[in-house]
C-alpha positions in Angstrom: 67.0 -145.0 -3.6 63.4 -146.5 -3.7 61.8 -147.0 -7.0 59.6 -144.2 -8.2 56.1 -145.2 -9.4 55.2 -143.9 -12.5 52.6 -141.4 -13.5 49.5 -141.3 -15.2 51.1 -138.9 -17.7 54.1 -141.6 -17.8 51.6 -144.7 -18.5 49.9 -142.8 -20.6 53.0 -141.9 -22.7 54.1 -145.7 -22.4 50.8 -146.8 -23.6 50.9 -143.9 -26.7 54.7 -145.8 -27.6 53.6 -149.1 -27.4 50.2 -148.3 -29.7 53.0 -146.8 -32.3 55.0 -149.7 -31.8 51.6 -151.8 -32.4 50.7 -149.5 -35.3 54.1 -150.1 -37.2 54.0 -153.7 -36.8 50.4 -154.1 -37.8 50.0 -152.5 -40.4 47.3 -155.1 -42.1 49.2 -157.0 -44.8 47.4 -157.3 -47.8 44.1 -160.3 -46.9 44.3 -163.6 -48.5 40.8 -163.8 -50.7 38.6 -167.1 -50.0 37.1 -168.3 -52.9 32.9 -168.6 -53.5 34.1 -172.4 -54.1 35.8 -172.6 -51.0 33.2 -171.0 -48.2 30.6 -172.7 -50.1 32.1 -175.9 -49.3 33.5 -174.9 -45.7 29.8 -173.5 -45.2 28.4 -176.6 -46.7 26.1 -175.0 -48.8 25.2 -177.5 -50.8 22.3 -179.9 -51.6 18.5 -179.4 -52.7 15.7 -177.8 -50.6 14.1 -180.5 -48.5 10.1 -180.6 -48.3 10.5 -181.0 -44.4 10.3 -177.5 -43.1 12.7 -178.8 -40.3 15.2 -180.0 -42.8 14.6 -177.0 -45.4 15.8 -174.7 -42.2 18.7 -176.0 -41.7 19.6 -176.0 -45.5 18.5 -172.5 -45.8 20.8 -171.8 -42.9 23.6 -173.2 -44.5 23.0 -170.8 -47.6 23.3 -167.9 -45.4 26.3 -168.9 -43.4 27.4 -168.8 -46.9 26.6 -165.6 -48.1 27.1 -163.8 -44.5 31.2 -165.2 -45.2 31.1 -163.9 -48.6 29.8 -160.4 -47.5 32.0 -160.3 -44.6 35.3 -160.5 -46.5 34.0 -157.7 -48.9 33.7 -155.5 -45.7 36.5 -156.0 -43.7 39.2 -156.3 -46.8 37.5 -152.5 -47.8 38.3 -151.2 -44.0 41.8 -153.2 -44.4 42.5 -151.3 -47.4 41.3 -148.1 -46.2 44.2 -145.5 -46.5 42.1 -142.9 -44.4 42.8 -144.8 -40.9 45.7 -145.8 -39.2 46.6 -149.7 -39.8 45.9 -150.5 -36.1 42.3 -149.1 -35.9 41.9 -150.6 -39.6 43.1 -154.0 -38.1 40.5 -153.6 -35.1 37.7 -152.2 -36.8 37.9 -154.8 -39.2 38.3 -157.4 -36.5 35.1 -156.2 -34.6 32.8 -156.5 -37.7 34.1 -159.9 -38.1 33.6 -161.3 -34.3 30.5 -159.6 -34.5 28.6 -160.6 -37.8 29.8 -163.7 -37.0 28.4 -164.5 -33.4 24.8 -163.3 -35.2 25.2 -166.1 -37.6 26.6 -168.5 -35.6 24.1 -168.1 -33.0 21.0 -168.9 -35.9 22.8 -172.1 -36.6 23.0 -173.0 -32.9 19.3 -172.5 -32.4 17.9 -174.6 -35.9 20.8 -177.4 -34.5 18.8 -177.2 -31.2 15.8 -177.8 -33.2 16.9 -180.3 -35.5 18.2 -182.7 -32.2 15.0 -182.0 -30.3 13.1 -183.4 -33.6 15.5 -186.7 -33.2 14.9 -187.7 -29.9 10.8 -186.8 -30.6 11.0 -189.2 -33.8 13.3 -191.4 -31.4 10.6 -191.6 -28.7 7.6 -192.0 -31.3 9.5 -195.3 -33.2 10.0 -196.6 -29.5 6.4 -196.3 -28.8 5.5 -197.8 -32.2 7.1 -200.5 -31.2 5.6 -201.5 -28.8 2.5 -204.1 -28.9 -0.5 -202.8 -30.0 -2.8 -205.0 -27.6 -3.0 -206.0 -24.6 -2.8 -209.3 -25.5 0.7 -209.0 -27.6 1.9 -207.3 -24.6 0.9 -210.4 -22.3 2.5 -212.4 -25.0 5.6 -210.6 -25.3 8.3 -212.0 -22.9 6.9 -215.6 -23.2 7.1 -215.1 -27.3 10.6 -214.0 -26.7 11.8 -216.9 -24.1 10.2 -219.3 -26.6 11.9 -217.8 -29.5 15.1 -217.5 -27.5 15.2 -221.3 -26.8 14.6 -222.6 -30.3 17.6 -223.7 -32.2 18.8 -220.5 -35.3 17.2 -222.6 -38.0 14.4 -223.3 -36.5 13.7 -219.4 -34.9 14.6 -218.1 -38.6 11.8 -220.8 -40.2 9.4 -219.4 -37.8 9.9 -215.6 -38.2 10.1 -215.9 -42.0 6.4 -217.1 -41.7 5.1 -214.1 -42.3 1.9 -215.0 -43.1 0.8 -216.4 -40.2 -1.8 -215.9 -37.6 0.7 -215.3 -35.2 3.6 -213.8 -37.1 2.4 -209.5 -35.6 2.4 -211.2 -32.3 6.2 -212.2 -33.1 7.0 -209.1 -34.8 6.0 -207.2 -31.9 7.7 -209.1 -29.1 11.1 -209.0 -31.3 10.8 -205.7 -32.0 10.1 -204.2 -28.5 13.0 -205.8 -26.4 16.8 -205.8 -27.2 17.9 -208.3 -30.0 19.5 -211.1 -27.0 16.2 -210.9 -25.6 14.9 -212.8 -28.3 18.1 -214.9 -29.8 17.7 -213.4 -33.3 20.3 -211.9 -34.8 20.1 -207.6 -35.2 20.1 -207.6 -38.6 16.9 -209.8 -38.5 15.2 -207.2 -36.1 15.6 -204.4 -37.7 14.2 -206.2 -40.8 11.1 -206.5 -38.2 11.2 -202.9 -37.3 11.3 -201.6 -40.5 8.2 -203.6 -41.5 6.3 -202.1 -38.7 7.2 -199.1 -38.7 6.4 -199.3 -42.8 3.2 -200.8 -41.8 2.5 -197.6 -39.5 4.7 -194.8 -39.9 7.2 -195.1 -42.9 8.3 -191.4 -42.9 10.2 -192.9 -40.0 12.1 -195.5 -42.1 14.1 -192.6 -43.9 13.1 -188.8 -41.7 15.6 -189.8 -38.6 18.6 -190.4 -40.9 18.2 -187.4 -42.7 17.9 -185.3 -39.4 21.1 -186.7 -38.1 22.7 -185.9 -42.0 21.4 -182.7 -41.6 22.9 -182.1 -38.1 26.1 -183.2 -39.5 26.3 -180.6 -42.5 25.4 -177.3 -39.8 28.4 -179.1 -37.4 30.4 -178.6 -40.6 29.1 -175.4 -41.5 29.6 -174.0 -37.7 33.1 -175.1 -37.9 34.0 -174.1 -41.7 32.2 -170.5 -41.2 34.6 -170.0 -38.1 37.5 -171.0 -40.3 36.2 -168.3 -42.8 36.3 -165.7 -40.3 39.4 -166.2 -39.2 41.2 -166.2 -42.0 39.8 -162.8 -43.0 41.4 -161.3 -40.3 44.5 -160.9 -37.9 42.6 -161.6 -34.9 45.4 -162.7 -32.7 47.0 -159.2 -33.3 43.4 -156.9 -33.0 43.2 -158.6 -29.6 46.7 -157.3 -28.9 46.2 -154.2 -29.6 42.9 -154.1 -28.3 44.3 -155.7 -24.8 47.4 -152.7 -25.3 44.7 -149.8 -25.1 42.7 -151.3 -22.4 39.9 -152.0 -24.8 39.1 -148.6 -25.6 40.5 -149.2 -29.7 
C-alpha cells in the first residue's frame, strides 16, 4: 500500500506533541547566579579612568559590559521564575532578551576596538615618520652612516654611538633609527635605546600611548569573550534554540 502523506492537521498535531514533549523536558531548572566579583572580572572592569579619551572609552565600555551582565541576569532569572508562563516560552523568552541585550553590547565594544586599533597603526605610522631624518642632509647621510657603522668592529661601533655629545651623534641617531637593526650592525636593544631618545626628544607621549592602546585592546578582547561567557551561562540556549527550531521559529 503506498505511504500516505500526512496532513497539515497531522503536522500540526505532531508539532503540538513534540512542543509538550519540549515543555516537560524544559522546564528551566533553577539559574546558577554569577557573582558581581565574577562578571566584573570576566567583563574586565577594572582599572582607573585614563585621561586619553580613546583609552577612557574603552574603560568606560568595559564598565557597562559589566553592568549590562549584571542587569541581564536580574531579567531573565525573573522570566525563568515566572509561574504565569509555560517553562518553554519562559526558557525562550528569556533566551531572546539575552541574545539580544547582548548583541547591543557587544556590538559598542566592537566599534571602540575598531577605534582603539585604528589609533595604533596612526601612532604606528607617526613614530615611523619620526624617525626618519629631519634634513636633507641626514637623509643623504643615512645609508653611508649605516655601511660605515656596519663595518666597524662591536666595540668600536658601541664607543662611537655612546658619544652622544657629538657633532655628529643626531646624524647617527637618525640613520640607526630609520633602517632595520642589521642595517646598521648594532644590536636591537641598542636601537631602541636610539628611538626612544628621539622620540623623547620629539614626541614622548609616544614612548608610553602605543602600549597602553594595545593593553587596552587586550582588556575589551577579554571583556568580549568573558561577557559572552556571562550570557551563556544565564541561560539554556542550546535548548531555546530547540524549541525555537521545533516551532518553526514562531516561539
Amino acid at each position: 500500500m503506498p505511504t500516505m502523506k500526512p496532513t497539515g492537521p497531522q503536522i500540526q498535531r505532531a508539532v503540538a506533541r513534540e512542543l509538550r514533549k519540549a515543555e516537560a523536558a524544559s522546564v528551566p531548572a533553577p539559574p546558577s547566579v554569577l557573582s558581581e566579583a565574577l562578571i566584573k572580572d570576566r567583563c574586565a572592569d577594572y582599572g582607573e579612568s585614563p585621561e586619553d579619551p580613546v583609552l577612557r572609552l574603552g574603560r568606560e565600555a568595559r564598565g557597562r559590559a559589566a553592568k549590562s551582565a549584571s542587569e541581564i541576569q536580574k531579567s531573565a532569572h525573573a522570566i525563568l521564575k515566572n509561574p504565569m508562563k509555560p517553562g518553554a516560552l519562559r526558557l525562550v523568552d528569556a533566551y531572546d532578551l539575552v541574545r539580544q541585550s547582548g548583541d547591543t553590547q557587544s556590538a559598542e565594544i566592537e566599534s571602540i576596538k575598531g577605534r582603539i586599533e585604528t589609533r595604533i597603526s596612526e601612532m604606528e605610522k607617526e613614530i615611523a615618520q619620526l624617525l626618519q631624518p629631519p634634513t636633507d642632509a641626514f637623509r643623504a647621510l643615512a645609508p653611508e652612516i649605516r655601511s660605515y657603522l656596519r663595518g666597524l668592529s662591536e666595540d668600536r661601533r658601541d664607543d662611537l654611538l655612546s658619544q652622544t655629545g657629538s657633532d655628529d651623534y643626531h646624524a647617527l641617531m637618525y640613520a640607526v633609527a630609520s633602517a632595520p637593526a642589521w642595517m646598521s650592525g648594532v644590536a636591537q636593544g641598542q636601537k631602541i635605546g636610539i628611538v626612544n631618545t628621539i622620540l623623547g626628544l620629539r614626541r614622548p607621549q609616544l614612548l608610553s600611548l602605543p602600549s597602553q592602546y594595545r593593553a587596552e585592546l587586550a582588556r575589551l578582547e577579554k571583556c568580549v569573550t568573558g561577557y559572552g561567557e556571562c550570557l551563556r551561562e544565564m541561560v539554556d540556549h542550546e535548548g531555546a534554540e530547540a524549541i525555537k527550531a521545533l516551532a518553526g521559529g514562531g516561539v
